[in-house]
N, CA, C and O atoms as a printed pandas DataFrame, in Angstrom:
     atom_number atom_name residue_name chain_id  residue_number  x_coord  y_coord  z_coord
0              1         N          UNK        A               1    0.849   -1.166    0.000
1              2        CA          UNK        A               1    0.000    0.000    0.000
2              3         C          UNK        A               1    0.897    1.230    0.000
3              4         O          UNK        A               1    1.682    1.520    0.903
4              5         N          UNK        A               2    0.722    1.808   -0.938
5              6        CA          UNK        A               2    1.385    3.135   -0.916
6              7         C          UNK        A               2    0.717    4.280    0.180
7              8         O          UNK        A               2   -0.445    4.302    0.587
8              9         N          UNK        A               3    1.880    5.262    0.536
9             10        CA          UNK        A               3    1.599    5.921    1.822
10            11         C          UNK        A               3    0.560    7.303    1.328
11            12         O          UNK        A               3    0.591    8.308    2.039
12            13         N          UNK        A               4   -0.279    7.279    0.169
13            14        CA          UNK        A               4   -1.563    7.804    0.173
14            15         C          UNK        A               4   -2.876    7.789   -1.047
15            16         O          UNK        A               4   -2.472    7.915   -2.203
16            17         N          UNK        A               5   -3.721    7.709   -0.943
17            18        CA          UNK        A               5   -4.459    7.358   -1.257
18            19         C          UNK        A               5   -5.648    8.294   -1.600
19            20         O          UNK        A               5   -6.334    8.998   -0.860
20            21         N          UNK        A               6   -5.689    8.087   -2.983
21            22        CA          UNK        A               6   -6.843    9.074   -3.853
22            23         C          UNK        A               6   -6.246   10.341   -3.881
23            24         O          UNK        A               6   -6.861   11.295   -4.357
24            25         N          UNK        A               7   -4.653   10.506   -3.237
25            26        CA          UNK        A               7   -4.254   11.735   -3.079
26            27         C          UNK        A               7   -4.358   12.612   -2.102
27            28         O          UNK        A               7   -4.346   13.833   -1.948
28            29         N          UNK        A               8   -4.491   11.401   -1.326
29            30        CA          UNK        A               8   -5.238   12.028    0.559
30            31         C          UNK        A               8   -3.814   10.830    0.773
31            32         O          UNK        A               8   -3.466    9.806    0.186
32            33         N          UNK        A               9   -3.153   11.828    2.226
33            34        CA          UNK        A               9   -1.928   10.657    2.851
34            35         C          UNK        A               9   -2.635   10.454    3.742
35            36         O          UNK        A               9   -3.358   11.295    4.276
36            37         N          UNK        A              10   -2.510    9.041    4.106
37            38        CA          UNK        A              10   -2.755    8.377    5.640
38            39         C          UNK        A              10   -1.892    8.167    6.440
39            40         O          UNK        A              10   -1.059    7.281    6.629
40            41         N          UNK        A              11   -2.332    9.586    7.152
41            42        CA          UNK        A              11   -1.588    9.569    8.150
42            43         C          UNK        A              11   -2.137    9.344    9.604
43            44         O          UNK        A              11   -1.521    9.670   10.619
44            45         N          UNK        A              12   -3.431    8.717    9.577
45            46        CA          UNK        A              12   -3.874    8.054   10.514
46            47         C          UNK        A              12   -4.948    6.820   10.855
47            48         O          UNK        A              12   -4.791    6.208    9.798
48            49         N          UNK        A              13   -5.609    6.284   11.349
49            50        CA          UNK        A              13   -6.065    5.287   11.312
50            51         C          UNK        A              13   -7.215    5.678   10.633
51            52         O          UNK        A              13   -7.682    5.176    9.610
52            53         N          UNK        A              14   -7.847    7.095   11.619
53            54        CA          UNK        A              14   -9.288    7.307   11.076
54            55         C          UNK        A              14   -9.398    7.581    9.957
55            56         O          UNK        A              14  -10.335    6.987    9.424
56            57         N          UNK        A              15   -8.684    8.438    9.127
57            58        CA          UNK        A              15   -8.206    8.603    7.787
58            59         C          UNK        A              15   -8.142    7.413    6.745
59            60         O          UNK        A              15   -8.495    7.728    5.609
60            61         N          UNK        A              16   -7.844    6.405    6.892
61            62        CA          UNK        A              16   -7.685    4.989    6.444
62            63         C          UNK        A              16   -8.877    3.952    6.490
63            64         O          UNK        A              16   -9.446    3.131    5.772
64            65         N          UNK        A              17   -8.906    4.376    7.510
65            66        CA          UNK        A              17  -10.573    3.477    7.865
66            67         C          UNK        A              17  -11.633    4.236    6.868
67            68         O          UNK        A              17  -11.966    3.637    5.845
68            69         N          UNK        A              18  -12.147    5.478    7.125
69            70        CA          UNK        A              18  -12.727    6.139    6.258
70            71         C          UNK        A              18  -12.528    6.237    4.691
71            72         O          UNK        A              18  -13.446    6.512    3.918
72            73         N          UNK        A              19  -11.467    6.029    4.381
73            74        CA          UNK        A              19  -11.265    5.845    3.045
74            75         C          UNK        A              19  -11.752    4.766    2.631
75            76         O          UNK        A              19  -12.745    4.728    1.904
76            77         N          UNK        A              20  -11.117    3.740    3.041
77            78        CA          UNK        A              20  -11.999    2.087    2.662
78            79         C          UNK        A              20  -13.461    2.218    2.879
79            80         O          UNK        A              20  -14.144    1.555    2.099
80            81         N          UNK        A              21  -14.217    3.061    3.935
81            82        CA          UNK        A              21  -15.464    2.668    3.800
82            83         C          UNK        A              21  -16.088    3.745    2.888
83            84         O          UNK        A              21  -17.302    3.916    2.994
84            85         N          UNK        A              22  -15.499    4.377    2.136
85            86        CA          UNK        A              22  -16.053    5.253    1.388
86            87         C          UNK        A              22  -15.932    4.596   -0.270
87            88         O          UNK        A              22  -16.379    5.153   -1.272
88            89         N          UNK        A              23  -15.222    3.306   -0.232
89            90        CA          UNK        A              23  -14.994    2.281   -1.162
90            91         C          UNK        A              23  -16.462    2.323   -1.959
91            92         O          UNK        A              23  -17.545    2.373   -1.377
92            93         N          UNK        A              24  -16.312    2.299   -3.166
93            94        CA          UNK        A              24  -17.721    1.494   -4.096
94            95         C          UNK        A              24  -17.632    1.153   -5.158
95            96         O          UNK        A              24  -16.807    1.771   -5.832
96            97         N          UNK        A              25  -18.198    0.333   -5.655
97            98        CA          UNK        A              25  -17.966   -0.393   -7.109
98            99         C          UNK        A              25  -19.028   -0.208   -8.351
99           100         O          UNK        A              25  -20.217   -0.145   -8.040
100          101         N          UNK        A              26  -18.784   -0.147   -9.293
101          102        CA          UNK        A              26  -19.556    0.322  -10.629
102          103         C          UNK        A              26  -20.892   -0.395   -9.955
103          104         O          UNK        A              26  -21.970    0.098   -9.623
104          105         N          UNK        A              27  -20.376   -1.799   -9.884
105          106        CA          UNK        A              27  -22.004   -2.691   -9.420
106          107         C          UNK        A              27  -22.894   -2.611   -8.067
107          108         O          UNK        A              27  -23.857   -3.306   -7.741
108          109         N          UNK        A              28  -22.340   -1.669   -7.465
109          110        CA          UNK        A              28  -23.743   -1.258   -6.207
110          111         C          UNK        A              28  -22.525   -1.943   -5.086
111          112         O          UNK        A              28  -23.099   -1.859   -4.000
112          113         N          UNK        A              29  -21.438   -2.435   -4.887
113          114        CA          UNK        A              29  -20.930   -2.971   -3.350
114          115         C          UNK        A              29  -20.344   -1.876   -3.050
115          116         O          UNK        A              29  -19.840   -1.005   -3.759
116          117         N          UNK        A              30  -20.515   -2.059   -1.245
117          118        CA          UNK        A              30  -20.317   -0.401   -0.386
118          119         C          UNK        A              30  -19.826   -1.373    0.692
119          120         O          UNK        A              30  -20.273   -2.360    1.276
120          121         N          UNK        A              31  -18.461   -0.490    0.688
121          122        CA          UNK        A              31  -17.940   -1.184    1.762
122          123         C          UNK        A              31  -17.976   -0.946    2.974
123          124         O          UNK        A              31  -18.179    0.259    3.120
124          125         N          UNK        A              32  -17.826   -1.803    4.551
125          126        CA          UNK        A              32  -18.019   -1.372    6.016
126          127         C          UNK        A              32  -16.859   -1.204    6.236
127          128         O          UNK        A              32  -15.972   -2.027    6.005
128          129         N          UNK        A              33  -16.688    0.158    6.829
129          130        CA          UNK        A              33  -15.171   -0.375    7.823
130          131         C          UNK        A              33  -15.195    0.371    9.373
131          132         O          UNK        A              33  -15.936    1.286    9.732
132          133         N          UNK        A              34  -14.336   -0.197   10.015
133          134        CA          UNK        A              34  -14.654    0.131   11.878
134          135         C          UNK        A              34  -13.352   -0.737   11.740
135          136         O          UNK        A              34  -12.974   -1.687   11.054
136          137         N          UNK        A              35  -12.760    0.219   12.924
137          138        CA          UNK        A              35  -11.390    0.294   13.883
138          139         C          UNK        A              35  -11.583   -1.283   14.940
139          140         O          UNK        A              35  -12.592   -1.424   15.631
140          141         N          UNK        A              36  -10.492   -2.325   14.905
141          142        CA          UNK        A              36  -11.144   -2.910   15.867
142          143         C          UNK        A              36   -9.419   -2.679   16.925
143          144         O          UNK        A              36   -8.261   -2.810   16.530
144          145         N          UNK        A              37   -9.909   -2.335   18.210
145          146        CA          UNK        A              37   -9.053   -2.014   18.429
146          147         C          UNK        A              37   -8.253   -3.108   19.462
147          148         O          UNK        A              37   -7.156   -2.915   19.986
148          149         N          UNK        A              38   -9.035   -4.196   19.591
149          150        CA          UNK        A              38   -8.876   -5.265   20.257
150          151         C          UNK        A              38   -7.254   -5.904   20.454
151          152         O          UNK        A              38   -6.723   -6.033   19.351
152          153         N          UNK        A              39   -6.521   -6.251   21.397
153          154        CA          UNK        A              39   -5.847   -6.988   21.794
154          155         C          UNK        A              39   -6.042   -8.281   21.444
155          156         O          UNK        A              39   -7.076   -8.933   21.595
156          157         N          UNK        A              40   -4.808   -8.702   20.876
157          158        CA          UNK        A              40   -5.099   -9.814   19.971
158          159         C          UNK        A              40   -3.779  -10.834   20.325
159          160         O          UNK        A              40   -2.673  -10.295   20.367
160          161         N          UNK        A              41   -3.862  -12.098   20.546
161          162        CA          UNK        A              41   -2.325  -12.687   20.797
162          163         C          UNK        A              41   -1.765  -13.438   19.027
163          164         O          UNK        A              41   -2.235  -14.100   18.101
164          165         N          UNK        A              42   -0.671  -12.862   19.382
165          166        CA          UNK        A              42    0.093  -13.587   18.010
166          167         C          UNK        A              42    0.634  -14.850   17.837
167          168         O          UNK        A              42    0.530  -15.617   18.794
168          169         N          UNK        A              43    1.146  -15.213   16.906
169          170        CA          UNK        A              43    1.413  -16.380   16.521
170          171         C          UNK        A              43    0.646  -17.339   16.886
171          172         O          UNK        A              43    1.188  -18.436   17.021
172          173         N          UNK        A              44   -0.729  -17.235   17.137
173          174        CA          UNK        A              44   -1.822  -18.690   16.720
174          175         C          UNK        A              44   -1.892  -19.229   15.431
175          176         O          UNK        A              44   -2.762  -18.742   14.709
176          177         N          UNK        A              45   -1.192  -20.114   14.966
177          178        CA          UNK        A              45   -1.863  -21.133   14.294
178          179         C          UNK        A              45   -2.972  -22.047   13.774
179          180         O          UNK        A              45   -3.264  -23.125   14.293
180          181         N          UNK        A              46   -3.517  -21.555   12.781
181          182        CA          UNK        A              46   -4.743  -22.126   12.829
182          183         C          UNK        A              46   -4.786  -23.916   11.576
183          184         O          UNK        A              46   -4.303  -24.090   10.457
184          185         N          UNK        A              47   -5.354  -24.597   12.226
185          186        CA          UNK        A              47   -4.863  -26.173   11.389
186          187         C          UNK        A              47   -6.043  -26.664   10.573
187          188         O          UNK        A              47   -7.196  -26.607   10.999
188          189         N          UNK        A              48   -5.818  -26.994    9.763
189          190        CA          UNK        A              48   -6.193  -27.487    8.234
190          191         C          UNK        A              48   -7.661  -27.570    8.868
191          192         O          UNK        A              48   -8.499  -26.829    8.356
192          193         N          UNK        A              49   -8.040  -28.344    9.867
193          194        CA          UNK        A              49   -8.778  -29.130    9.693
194          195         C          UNK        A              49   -9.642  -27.373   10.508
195          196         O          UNK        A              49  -10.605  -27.100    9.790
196          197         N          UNK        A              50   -9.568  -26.817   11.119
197          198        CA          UNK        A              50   -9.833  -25.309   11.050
198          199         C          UNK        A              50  -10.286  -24.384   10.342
199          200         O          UNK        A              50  -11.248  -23.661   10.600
200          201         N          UNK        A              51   -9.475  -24.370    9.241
201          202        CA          UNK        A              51   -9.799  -23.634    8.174
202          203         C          UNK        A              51  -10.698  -24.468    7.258
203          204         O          UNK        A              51  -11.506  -23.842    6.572
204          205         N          UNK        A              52  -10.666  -25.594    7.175
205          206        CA          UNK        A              52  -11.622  -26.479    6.201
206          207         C          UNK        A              52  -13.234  -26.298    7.578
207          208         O          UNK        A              52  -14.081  -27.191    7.576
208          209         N          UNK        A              53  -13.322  -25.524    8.213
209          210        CA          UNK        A              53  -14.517  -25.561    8.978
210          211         C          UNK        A              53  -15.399  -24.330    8.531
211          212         O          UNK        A              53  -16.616  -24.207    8.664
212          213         N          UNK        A              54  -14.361  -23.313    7.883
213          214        CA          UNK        A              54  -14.773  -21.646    7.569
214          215         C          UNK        A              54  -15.015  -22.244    6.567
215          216         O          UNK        A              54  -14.429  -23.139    5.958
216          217         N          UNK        A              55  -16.907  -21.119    6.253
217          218        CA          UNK        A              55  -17.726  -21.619    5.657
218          219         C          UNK        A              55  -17.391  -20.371    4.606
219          220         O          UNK        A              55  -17.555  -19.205    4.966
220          221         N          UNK        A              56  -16.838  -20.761    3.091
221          222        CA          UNK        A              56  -16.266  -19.347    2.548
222          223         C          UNK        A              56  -16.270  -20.162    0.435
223          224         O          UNK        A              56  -15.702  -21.009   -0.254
224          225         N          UNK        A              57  -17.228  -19.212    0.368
225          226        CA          UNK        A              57  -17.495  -19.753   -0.895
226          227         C          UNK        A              57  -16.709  -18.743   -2.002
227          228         O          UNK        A              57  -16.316  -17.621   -1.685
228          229         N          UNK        A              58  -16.579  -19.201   -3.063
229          230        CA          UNK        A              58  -16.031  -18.007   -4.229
230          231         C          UNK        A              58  -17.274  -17.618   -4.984
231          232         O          UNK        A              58  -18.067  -18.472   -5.383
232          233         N          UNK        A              59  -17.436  -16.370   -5.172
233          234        CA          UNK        A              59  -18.456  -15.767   -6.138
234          235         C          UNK        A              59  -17.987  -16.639   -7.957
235          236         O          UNK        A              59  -16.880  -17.011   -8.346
236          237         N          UNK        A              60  -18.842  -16.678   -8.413
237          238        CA          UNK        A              60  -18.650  -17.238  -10.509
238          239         C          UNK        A              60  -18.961  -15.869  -10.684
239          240         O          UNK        A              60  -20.114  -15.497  -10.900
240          241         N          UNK        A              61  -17.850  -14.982  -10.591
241          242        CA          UNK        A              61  -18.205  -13.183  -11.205
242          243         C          UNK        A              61  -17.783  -13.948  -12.388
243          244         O          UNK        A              61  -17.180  -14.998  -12.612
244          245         N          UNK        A              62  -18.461  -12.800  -13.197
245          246        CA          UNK        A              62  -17.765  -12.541  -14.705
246          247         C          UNK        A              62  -17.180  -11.423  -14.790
247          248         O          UNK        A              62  -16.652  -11.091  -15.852
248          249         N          UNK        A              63  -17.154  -10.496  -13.517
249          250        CA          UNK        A              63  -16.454   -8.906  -13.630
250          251         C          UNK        A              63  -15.051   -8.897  -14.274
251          252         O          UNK        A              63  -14.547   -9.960  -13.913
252          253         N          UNK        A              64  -14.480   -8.467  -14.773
253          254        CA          UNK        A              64  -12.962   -8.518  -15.032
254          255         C          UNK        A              64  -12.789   -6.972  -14.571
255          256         O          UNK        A              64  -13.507   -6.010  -14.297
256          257         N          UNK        A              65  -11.339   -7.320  -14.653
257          258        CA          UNK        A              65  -10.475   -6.335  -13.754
258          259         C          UNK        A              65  -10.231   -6.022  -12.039
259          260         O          UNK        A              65   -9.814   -5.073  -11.375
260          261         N          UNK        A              66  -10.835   -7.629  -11.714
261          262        CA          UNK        A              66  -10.446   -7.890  -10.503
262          263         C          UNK        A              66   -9.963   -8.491   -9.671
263          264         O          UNK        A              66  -10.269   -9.674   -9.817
264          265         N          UNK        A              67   -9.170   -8.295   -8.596
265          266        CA          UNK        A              67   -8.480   -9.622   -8.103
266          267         C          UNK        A              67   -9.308  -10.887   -8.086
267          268         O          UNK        A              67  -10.513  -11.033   -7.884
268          269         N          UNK        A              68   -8.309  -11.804   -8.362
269          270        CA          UNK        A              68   -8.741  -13.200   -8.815
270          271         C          UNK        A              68   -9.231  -13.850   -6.959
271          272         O          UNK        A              68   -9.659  -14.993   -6.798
């Protein structure tokens, strides 16, 4: 990510956050965004059989020009 965006620098969280949720796409998606400011512990590992539990489907877009 380059250090600014639309020609606005982020130089802070709220700044950043607000930008993403001001996100929208030719086809009507509007994006949410919120600060989570939560304490979080690192290096958890999460195992196959974990991630094969997240219920996470791929859209069949036909949009092009978007990440795959």
């Amino acid at each position: 990510m380059s250090l600014d965006w639309r020609g606005k620098p982020l130089e802070s969280l709220e700044i950043i956050i607000n930008l993403i949720a001001a996100t929208t796409t030719n086809t009507g998606l509007k994006i949410y965004a919120r600060l989570d400011d939560g304490a979080y512990e690192r290096g958890i590992e999460v195992t196959d059989e974990q991630l094969t539990a997240v219920n996470i489907t791929r859209h069949s877009s036909t949009v092009t020009g978007t990440t795959p």
